[in-house]
VOBA-1610 file (N, C-alpha, C; in pm, whole numbers, padded with zeros to 5 digits, always signed):
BEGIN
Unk+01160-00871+01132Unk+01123-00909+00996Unk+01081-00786+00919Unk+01148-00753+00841Unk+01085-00672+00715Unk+00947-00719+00618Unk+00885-00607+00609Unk+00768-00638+00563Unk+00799-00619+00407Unk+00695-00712+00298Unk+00728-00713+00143Unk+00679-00509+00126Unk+00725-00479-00014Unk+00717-00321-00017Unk+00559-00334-00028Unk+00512-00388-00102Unk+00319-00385-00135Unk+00264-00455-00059Unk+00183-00433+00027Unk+00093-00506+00098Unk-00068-00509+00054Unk-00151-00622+00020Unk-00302-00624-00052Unk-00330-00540+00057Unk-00426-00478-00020Unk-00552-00364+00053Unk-00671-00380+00008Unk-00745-00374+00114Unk-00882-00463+00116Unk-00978-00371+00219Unk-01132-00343+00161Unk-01178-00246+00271Unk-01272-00332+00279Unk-01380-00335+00410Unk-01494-00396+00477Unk-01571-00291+00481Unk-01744-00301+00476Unk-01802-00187+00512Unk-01898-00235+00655Unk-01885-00109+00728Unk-01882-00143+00876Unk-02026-00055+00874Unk-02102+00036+00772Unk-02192+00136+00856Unk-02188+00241+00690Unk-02313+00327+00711Unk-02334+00389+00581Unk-02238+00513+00580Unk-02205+00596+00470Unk-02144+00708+00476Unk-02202+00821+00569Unk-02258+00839+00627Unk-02301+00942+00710Unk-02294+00893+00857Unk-02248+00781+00897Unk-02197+00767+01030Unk-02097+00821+01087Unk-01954+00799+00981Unk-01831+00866+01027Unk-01749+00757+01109Unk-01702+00697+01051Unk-01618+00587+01152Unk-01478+00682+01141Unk-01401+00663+01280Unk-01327+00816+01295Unk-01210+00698+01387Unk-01226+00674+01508Unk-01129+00581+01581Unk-01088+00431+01574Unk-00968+00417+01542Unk-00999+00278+01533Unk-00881+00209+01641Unk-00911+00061+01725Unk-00888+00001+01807Unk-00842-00120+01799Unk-00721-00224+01823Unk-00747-00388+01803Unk-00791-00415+01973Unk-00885-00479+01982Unk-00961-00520+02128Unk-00863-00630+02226Unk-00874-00675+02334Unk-00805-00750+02405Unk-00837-00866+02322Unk-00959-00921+02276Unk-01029-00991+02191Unk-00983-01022+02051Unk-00892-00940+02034Unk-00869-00961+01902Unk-00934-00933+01789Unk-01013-00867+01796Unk-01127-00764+01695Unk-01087-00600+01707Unk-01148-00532+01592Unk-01101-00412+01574Unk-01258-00345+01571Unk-01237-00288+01656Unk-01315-00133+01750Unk-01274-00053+01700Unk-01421+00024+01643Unk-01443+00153+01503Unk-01484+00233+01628Unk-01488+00369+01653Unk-01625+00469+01669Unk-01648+00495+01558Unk-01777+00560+01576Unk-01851+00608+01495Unk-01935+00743+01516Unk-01814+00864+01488Unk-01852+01000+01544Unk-01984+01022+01529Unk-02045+00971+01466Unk-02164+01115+01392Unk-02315+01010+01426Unk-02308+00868+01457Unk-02402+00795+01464Unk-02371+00768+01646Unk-02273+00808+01724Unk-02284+00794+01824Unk-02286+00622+01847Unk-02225+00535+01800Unk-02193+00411+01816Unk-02033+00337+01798Unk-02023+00240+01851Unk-01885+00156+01874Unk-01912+00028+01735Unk-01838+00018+01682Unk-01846-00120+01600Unk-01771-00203+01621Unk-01784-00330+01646Unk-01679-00414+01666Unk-01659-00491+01544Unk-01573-00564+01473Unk-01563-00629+01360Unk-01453-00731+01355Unk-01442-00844+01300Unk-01374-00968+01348Unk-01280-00970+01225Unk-01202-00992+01191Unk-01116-00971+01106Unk-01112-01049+00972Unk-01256-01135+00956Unk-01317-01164+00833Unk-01413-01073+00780Unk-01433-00927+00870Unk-01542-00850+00846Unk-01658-00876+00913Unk-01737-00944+00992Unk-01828-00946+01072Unk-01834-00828+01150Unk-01937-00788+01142Unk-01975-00681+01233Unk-02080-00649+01315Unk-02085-00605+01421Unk-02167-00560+01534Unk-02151-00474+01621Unk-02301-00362+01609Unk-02252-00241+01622Unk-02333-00208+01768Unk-02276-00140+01851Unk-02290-00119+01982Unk-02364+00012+02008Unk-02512+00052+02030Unk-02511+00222+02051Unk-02542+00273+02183Unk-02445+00396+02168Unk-02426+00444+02320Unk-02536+00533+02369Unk-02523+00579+02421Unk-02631+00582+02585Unk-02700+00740+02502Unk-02613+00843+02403Unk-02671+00951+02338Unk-02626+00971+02247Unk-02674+00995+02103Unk-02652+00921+02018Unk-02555+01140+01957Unk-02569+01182+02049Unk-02504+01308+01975Unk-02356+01290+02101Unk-02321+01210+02130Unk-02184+01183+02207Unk-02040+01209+02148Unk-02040+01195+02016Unk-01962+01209+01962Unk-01839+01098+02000Unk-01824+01015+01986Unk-01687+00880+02018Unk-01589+00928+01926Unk-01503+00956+01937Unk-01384+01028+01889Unk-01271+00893+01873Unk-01165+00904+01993Unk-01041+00835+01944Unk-01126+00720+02085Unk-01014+00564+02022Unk-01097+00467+02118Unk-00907+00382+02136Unk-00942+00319+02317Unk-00821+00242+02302Unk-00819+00136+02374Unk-00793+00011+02383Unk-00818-00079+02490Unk-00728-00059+02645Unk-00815-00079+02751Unk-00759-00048+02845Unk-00736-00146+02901Unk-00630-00144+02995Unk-00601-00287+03127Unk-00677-00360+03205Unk-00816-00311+03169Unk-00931-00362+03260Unk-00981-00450+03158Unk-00925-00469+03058Unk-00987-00606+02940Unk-01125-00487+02860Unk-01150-00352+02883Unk-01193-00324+02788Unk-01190-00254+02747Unk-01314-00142+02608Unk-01216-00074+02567Unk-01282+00070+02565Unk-01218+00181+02613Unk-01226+00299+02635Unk-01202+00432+02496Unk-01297+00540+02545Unk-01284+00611+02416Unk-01306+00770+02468Unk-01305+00849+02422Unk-01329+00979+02446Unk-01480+01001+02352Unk-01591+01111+02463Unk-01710+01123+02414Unk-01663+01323+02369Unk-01642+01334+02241Unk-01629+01489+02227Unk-01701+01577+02257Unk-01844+01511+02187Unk-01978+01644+02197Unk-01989+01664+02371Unk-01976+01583+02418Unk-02081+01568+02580Unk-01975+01556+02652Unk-01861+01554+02633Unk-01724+01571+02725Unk-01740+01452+02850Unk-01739+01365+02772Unk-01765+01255+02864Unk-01599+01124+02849Unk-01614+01020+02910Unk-01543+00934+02869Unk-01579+00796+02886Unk-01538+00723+02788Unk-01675+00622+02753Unk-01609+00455+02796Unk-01706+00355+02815Unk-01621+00256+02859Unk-01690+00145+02781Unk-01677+00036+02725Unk-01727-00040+02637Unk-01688-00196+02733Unk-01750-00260+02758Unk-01682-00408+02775Unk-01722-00474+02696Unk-01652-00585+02693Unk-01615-00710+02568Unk-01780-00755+02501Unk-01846-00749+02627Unk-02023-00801+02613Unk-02102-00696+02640Unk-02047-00581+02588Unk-02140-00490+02537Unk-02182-00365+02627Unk-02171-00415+02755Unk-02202-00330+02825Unk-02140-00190+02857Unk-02188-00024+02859Unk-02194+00094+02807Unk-02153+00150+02964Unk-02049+00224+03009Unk-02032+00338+03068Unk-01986+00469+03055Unk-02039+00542+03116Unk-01980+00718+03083Unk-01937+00774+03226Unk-01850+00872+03170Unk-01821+00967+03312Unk-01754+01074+03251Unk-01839+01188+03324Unk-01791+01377+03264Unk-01673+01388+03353Unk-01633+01451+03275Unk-01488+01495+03313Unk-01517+01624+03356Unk-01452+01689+03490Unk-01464+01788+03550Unk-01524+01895+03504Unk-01401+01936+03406Unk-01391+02057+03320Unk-01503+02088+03247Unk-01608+02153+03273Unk-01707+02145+03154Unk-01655+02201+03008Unk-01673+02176+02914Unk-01708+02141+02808Unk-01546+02124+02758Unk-01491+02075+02894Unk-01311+02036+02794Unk-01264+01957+02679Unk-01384+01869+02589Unk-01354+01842+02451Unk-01238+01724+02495Unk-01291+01629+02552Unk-01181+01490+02528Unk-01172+01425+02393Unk-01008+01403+02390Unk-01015+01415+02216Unk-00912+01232+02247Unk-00795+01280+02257Unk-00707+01154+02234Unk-00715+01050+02372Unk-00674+00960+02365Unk-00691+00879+02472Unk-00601+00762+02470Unk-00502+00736+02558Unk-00438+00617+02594Unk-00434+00523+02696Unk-00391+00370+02639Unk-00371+00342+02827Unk-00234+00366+02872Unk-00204+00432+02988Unk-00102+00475+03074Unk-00037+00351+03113Unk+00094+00395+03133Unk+00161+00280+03233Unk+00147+00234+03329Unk+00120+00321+03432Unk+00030+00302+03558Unk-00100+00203+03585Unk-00122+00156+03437Unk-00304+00104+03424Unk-00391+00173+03426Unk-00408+00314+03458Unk-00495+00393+03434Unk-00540+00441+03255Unk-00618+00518+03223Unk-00613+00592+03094Unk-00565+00720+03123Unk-00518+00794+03002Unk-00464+00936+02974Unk-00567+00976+02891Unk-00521+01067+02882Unk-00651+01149+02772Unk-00592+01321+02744Unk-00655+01385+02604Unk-00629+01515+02634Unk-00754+01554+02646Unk-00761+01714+02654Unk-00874+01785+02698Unk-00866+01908+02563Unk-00916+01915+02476Unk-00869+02024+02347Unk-00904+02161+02363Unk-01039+02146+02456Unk-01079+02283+02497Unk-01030+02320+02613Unk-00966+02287+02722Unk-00937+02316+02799Unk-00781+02333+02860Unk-00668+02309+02785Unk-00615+02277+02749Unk-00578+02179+02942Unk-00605+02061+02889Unk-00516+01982+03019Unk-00536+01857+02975Unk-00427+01778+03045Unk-00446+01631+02994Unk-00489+01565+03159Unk-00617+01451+03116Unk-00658+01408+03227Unk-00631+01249+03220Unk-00716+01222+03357Unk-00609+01087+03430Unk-00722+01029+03464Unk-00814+00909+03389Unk-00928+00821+03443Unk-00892+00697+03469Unk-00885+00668+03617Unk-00849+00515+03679Unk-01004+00430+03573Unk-00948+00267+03606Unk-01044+00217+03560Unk-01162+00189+03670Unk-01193+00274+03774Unk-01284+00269+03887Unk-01391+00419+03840Unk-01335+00444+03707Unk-01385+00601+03673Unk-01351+00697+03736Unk-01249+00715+03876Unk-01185+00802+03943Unk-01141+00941+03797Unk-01120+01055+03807Unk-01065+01151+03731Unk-00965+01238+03776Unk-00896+01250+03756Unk-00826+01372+03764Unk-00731+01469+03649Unk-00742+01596+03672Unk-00642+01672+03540Unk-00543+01749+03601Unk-00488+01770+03490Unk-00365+01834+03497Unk-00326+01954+03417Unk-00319+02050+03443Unk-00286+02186+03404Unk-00193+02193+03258Unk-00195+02255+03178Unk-00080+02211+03044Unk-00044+02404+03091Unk+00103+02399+03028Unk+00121+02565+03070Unk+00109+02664+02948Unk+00068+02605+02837Unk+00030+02701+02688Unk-00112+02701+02668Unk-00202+02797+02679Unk-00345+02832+02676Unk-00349+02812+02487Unk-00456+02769+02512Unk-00501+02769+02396Unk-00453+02702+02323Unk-00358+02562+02340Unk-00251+02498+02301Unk-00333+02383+02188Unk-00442+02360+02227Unk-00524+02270+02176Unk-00450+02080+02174Unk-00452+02075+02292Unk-00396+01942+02274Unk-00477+01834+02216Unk-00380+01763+02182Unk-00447+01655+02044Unk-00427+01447+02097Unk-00371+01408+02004Unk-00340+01287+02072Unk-00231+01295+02169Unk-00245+01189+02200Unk-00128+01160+02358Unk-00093+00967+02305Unk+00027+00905+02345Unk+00069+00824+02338Unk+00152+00756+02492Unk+00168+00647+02543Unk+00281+00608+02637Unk+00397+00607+02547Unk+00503+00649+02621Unk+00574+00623+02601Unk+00684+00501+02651Unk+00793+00461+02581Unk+00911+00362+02700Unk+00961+00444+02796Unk+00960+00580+02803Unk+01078+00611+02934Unk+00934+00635+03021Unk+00798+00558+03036Unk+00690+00599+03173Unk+00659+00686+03222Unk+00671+00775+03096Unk+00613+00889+03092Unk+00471+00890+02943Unk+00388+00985+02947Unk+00286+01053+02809Unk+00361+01140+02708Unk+00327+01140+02577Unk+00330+01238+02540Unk+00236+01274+02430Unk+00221+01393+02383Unk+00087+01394+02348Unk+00144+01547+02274Unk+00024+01572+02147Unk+00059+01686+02096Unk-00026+01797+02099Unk+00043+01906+02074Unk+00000+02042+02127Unk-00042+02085+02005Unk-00145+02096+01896Unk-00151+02135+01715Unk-00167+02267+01709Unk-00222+02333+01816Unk-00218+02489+01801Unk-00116+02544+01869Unk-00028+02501+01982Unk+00105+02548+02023Unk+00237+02495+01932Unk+00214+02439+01843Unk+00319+02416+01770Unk+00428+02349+01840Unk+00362+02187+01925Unk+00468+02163+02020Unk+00442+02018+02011Unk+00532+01938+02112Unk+00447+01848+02163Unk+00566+01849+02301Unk+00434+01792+02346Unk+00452+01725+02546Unk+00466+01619+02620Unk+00539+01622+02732Unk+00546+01521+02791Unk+00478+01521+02912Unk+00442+01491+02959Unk+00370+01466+03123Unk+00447+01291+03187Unk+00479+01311+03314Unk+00513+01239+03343Unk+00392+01180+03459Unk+00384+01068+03542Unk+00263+00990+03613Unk+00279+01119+03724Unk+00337+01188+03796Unk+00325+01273+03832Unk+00232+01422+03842Unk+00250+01458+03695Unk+00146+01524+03640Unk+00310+01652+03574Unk+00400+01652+03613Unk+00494+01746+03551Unk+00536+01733+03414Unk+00463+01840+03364Unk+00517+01901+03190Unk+00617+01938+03150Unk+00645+01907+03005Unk+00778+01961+02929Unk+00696+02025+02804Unk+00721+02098+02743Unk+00692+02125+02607Unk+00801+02113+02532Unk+00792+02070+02388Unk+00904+02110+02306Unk+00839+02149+02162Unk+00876+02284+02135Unk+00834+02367+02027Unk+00935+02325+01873Unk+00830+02295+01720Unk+00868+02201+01660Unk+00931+02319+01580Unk+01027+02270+01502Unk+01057+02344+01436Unk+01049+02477+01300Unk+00937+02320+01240Unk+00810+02413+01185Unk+00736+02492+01224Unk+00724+02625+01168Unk+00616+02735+01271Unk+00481+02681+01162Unk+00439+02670+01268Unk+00214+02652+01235Unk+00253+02473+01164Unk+00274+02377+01223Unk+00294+02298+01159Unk+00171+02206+01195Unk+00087+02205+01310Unk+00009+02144+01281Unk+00015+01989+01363Unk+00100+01976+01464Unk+00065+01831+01521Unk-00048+01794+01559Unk-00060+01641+01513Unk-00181+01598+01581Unk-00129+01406+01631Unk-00153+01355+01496Unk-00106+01168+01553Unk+00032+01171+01642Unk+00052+01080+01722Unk+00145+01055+01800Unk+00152+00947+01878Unk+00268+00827+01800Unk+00305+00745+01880Unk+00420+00653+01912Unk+00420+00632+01999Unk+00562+00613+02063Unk+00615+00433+01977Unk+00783+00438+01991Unk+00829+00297+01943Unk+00961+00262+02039Unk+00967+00116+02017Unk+00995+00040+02121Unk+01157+00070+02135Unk+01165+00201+02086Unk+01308+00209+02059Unk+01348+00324+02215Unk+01249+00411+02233Unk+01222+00556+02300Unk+01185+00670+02203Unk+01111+00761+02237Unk+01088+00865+02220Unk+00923+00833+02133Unk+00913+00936+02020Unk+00790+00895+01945Unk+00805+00937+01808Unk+00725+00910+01695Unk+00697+00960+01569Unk+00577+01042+01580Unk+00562+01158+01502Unk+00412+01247+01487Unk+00383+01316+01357Unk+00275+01367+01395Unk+00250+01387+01216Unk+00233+01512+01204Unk+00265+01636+01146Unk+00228+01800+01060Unk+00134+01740+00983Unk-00027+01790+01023Unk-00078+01776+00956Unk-00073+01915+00851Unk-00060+02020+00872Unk-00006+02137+00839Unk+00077+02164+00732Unk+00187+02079+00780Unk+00311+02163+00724Unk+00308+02015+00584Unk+00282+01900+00624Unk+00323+01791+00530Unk+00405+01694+00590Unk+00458+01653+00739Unk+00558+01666+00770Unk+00536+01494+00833Unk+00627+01443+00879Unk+00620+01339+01036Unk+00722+01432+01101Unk+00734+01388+01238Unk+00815+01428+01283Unk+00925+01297+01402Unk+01028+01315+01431Unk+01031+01225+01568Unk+01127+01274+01644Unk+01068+01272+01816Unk+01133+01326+01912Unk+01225+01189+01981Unk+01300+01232+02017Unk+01404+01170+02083Unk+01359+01198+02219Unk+01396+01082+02353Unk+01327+01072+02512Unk+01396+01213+02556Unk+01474+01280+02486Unk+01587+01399+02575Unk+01523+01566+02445Unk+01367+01514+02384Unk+01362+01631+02312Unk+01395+01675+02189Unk+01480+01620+02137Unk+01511+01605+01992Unk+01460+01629+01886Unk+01415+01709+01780Unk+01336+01718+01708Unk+01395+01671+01531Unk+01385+01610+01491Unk+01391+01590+01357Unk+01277+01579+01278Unk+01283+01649+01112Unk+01151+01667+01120Unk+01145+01610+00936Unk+01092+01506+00877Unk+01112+01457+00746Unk+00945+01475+00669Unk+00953+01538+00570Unk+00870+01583+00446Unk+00813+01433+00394Unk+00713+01474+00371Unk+00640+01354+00286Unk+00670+01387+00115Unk+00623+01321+00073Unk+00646+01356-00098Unk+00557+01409-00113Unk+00429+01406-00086Unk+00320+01508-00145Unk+00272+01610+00002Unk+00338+01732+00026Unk+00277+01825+00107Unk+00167+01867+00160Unk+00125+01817+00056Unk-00054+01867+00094Unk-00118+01716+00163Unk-00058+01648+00172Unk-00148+01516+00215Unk-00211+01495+00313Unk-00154+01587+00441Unk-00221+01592+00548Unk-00285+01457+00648Unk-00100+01391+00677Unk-00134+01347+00767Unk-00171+01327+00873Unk-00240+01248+00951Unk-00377+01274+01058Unk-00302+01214+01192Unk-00323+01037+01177Unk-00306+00973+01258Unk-00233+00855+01293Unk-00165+00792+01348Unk-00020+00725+01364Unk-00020+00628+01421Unk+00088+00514+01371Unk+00027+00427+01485Unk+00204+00291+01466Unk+00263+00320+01530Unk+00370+00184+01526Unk+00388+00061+01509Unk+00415+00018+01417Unk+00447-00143+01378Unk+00568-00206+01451Unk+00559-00260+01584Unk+00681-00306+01655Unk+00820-00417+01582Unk+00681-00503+01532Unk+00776-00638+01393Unk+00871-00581+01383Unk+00865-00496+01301Unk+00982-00422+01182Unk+01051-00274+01221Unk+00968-00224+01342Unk+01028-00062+01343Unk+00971+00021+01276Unk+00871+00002+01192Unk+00828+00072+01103Unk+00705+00187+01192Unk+00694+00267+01153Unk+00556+00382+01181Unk+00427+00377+01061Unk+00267+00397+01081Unk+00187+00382+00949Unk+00126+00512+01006Unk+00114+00523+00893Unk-00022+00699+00901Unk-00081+00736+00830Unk-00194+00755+00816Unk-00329+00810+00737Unk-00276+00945+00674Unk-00320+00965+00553Unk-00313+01088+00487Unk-00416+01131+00402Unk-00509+01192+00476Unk-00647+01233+00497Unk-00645+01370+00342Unk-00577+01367+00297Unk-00572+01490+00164Unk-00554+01404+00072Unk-00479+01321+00070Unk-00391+01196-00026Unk-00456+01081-00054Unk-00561+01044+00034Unk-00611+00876+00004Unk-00491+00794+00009Unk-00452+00787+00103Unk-00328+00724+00088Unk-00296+00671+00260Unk-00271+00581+00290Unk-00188+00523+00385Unk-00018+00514+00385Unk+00056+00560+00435Unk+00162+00573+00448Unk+00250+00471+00576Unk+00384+00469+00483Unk+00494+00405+00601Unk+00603+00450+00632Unk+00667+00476+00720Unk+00784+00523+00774Unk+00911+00432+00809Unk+00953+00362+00685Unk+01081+00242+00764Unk+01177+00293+00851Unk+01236+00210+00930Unk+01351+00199+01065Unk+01434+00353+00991Unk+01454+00265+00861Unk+01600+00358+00785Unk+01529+00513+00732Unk+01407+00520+00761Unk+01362+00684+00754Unk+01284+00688+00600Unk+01266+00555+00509Unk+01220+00556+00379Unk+01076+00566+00388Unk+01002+00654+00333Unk+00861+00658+00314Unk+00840+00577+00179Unk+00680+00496+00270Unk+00631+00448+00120Unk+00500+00496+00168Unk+00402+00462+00014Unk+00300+00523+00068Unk+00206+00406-00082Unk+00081+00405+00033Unk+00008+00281-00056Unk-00150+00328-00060Unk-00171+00351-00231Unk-00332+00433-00248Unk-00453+00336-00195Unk-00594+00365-00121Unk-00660+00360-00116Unk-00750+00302-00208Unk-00834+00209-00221Unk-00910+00186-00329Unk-01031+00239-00376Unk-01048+00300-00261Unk-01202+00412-00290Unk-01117+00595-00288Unk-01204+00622-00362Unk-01146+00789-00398Unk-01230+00820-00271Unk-01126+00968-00246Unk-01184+01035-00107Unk-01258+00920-00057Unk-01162+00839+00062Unk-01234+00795+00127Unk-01204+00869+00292Unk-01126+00928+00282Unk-01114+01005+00401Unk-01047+00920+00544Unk-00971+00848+00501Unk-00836+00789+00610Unk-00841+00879+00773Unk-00886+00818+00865Unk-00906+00860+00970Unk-00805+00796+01055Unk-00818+00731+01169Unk-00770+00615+01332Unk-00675+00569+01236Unk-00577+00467+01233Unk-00518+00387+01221Unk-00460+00304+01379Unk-00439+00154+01337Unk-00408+00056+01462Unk-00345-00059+01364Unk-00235-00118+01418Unk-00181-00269+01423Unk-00183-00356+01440Unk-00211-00444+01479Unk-00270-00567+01531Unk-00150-00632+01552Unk-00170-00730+01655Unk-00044-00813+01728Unk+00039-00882+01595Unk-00063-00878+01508Unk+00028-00975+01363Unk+00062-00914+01250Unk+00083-00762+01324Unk+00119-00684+01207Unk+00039-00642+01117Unk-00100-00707+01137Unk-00191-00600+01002Unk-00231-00461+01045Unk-00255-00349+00949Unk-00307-00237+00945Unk-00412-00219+00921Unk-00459-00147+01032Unk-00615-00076+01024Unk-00625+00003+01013Unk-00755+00054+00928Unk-00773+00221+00908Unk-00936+00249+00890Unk-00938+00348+00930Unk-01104+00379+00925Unk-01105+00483+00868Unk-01225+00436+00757Unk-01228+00568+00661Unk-01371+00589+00699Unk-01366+00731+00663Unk-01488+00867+00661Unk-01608+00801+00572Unk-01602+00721+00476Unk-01720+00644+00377Unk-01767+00583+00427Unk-01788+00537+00588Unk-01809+00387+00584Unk-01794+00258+00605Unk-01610+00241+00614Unk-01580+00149+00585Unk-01436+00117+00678Unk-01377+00010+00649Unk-01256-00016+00736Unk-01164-00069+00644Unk-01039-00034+00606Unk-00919-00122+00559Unk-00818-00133+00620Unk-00780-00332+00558Unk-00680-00371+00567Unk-00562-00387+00520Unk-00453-00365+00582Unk-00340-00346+00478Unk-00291-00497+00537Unk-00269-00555+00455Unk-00217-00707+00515Unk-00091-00758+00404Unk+00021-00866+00456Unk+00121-00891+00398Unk+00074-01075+00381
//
């Protein structure tokens, strides 16, 4: 089904401007899971806007990107404290440091395997947390690569982007890497995620750009209309084929149709600072902005 070109946009406020709602999640539950970088808390919110906010164990943790895992709950990366965080449905709070001291867990997925993925930004490696909190990492072969988000992919393998190597990667359940260097020099990857087709869509936050790799490496690489918009973060609409992404310069939420057409739909608050984006099983769009607040893009 094709979606109408305008979809109403509608924001909820989840928390004051100085919290930072930064990740956003749809829960096994069917509610959408905020972090909240800067207040060190999880918000959960029901899709009439109800909200209830969860705080974690140190409130300088930093909750970065958040994702539901196979264990029915939902998991996040702790930046400041290099931890990785575990939320269940009723509230209850776990952590576990990741080897590497101060490796900066940034993106986070659930794996095919049932485990989570994750990257490491300071360190450069992408790590592997069973849902028993087991850990393990994996070596990336470009220092200083700064890896960013990571996505599953269909061919059962990760991939995940490299924003200071100018790349993005694959890791397979194995732990064996590919890089593929984008065409743009300094372009800036960061969002990345995969569609039900193979391969993935990603975003230059840098250059202005999306990009999408093909399962064999492929790089094609399509311009937004406004360059400077600086898209962030990504997230696939299965319905239609479509890709959505935050454009954190622009106030603007963006779409990527099957046939490669960008649309792009303004924000109702100025600088509100478009962070996470997520889908929901029924096709609505989520986004968490930097003010405060959460919008819906709904048809």
């Amino acid at each position: 089904m094709t979606s109408p070109r305008h979809p109403s946009v509608r924001e909820f406020p989840i928390a004051d401007s100085t919290a930072g709602p930064y990740g956003v999640a749809i829960g096994p539950d069917g509610a959408i899971w905020v972090t909240l970088v800067h207040a060190g808390e999880i918000v959960r919110m029901t899709a009439d806007g109800e909200v209830r906010r969860y705080q974690l164990d140190e409130s300088a943790s930093g909750p970065s990107v958040i994702t539901a895992g196979s264990d029915g709950a939902l998991w996040f990366t702790r930046f400041r404290d290099h931890r990785i965080g575990r939320l269940s449905l009723s509230g209850q709070v776990s952590s576990y440091p990741i080897p590497s001291p101060a490796g900066g867990p940034y993106g986070i997925t659930a794996g095919p395997d049932g485990a989570l993925w994750f990257t490491e930004m300071n360190s450069d490696r992408i790590g592997r947390i069973a849902v028993d909190g087991t850990i393990e990492e994996f070596p990336l072969p470009e220092a200083g690569g700064y890896p960013s988000m990571i996505t599953a992919g269909g061919d059962g393998a990760l991939w995940f982007t490299l924003n200071q190597a100018n790349a993005v990667g694959r890791i397979d359940l194995d732990g064996e890497v590919t890089l593929y260097p984008l065409p743009t020099a300094g372009a800036g990857p960061v969002g990345i995620a995969a569609g039900a087709a193979g391969g993935a869509c990603f975003v230059e936050i840098a250059a202005g750009q999306l990009g999408r790799i093909t399962p064999d490496g492929r790089i094609i690489e399509i311009p937004l209309p406004d360059r400077a918009a600086r898209p962030h973060a990504i997230a696939a609409r299965p319905e239609d084929g479509s890709y959505w992404f935050t454009e954190w310069g622009a106030n603007r939420v963006g779409q990527l149709g099957p046939d490669g057409t960008i649309r792009e739909y303004d924000l109702p608050t100025p600088k509100s600072e478009p962070h996470g984006i997520a889908v929901g099983p029924d096709g609505v769009v989520w986004v968490a902005l930097e003010i405060g607040a959460v919008a819906r893009l709904a048809w």
